[in-house]
ZAMARGU-4260 file (C-alpha; in steps of 0.2 Angstrom, whole numbers, plus 5000, padded with zeros to 4 digits):
<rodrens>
0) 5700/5365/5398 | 5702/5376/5414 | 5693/5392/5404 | 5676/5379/5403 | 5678/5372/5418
5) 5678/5388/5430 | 5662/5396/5417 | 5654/5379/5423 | 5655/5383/5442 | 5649/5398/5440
10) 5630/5401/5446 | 5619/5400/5429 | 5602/5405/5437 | 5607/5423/5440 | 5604/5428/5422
15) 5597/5445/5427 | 5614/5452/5424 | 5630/5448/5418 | 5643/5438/5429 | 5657/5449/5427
20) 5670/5434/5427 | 5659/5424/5415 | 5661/5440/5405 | 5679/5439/5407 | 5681/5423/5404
25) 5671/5422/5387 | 5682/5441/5381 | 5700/5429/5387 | 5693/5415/5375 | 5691/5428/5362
30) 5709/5435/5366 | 5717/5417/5364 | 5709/5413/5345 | 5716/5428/5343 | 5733/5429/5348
35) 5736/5411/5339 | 5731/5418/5323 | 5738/5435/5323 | 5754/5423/5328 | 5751/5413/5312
40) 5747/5423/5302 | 5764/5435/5305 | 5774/5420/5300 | 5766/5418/5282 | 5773/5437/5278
45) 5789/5441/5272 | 5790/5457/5274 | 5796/5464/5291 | 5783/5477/5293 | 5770/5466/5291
50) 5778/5452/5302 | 5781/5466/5316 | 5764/5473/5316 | 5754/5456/5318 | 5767/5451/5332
55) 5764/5465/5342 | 5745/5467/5340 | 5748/5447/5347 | 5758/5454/5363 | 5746/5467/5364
60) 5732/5455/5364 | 5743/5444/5377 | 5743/5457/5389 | 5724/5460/5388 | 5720/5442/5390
65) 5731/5444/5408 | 5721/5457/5411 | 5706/5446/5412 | 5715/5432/5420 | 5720/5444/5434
70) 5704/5451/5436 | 5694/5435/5437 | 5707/5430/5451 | 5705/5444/5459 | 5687/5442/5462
75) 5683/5424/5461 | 5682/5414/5476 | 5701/5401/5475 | 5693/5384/5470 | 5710/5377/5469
80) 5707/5375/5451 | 5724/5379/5439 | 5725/5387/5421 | 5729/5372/5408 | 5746/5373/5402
85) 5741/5377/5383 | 5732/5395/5391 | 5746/5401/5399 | 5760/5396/5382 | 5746/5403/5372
90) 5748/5421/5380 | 5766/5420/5384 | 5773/5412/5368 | 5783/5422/5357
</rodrens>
């Protein structure tokens, strides 16, 4: 996975404080679980409401997670590493 992968490279002695793209990386993990189950959980309701408000609050959770994905791009060096497919249908699936 291209999430555990990149958290490997990263330097594990310097534990005096946080690695900001660790940090980012662990929050994006967060983001997917939970963009996967709001998006399951919005298909067992009937009612529209319900279905709208857990969809959303998925696409809200989408755009946070390319938040992060930007961000750690931004300031990680390029290892020539790419996202895995199932990350990047996870955020933009609708």
């Amino acid at each position: 996975m291209y999430l555990d992968n990149l958290m490997n490279k990263r330097d594990p002695h310097n534990e005096s404080r946080p690695d900001p793209v660790n940090k980012s990386l662990e929050a994006r993990g967060q983001l997917y679980r939970l963009i996967t189950s709001l998006r399951k959980d919005a298909n067992q309701f009937k009612d529209p409401k319900s279905q709208t408000m857990f969809k959303m609050a998925a696409e809200v959770a989408a755009g946070l997670a390319r938040a992060f994905r930007d961000f750690e791009k931004e300031i990680a060096p390029d290892d020539g590493d790419e996202p895995c497919d199932d990350e990047d249908n996870t955020i933009d699936q609708r």
